[in-house]
Phi, psi and omega in degrees: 000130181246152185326165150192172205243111187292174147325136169259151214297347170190183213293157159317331169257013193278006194262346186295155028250029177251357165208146180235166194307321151326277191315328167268003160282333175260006158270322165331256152326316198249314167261322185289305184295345161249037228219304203277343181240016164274300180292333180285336179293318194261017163262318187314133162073015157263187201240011182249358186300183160081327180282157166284189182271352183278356197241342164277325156314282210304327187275001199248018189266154238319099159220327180222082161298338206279334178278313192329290178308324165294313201276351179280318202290306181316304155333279199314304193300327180300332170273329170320305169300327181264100179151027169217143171197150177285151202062001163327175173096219192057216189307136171288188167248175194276344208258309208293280172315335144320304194299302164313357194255336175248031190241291186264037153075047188079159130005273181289334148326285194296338179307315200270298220269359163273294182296345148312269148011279187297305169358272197272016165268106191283121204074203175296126194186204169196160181257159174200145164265125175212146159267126211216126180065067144071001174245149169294101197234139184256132174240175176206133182244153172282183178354265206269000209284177166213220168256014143321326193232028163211058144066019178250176162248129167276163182248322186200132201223142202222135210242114166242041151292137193292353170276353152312311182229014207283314181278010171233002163219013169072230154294342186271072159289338183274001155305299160341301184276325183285311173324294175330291200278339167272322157248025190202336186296126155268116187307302199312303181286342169298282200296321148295347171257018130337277209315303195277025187260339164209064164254000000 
């Protein structure tokens, strides 16, 4: 199976005023396709073709970086368009929010300690809710990894490279990130990759 750069999940302007049409044409269009047309390059001739992407992050991971960065970024990015919705944020769902209340110490805990998380990953990288030994854990990775290749599954994943948020907030990630986890995350794709994260 070769990448391919999905659709995004609603219109270019629907995330405003907290990511914006600019930002998602050129984080999309522009970066995401060349994560998916990198990787088609750096796939030709393995022995990883035909696989998924979830088994081509874990085998390339060091053994071949250069797909390795493509194909965890391609991964990240394919969920990353789904984990935004317009109107996002709100009510955690019940099966989730439990699960935080007893893993990470409530709701607004986990908020300020996810948006930490992105703060303080220095340089390029990403925040995450993921589950790993059966608990809910916030991780934070460099540039393309993800929690696929430290034995976690992610749930909810928040991209602080800087063509993420650089034209709509400059410098100001943690604005970025609270606008995110307050006004954009979908709970709903959250609460299914929950589900298939502990079937």
């Amino acid at each position: 199976m070769t990448f391919t750069l999905p659709e995004l999940p609603y219109a270019y302007d629907a995330l405003g005023p907290y990511m914006s049409k600019e930002t998602l044409e050129f984080h999309h269009d522009k970066h995401h396709k060349a994560y998916v047309d990198t990787g088609n390059k750096l796939l030709e001739g393995t022995d990883l073709q035909g696989k998924s992407v979830e088994e081509i992050v874990k085998a390339a991971y060091n053994t071949n970086q250069p797909l390795f960065n493509n194909a965890g970024q391609h991964y990240n990015h394919i969920h990353f368009w789904q984990w935004m919705k317009p109107n996002g944020g709100g009510a955690i769902p019940g099966a989730i929010a439990k699960k935080i209340d007893e893993d990470l110490g409530g709701a607004e805990k986990f908020k300020a300690d996810f948006i930490q998380a992105g703060v303080s990953q220095f340089g390029s990288g990403w925040a995450w809710l993921a589950v790993k030994d059966g608990k809910l854990a916030i991780l934070k990775t460099p540039n393309g990894e993800n929690p696929l290749v430290h034995g976690a599954k992610p749930i909810l994943g928040v991209d602080v490279w800087e063509h993420s948020y650089y034209i709509d907030y400059r410098n100001r990630r943690p604005d970025y990130l609270k606008a995110f986890i307050e006004n954009l995350v979908n709970w709903e794709h959250v609460e299914k990759m929950y589900g298939e994260a502990t079937a």
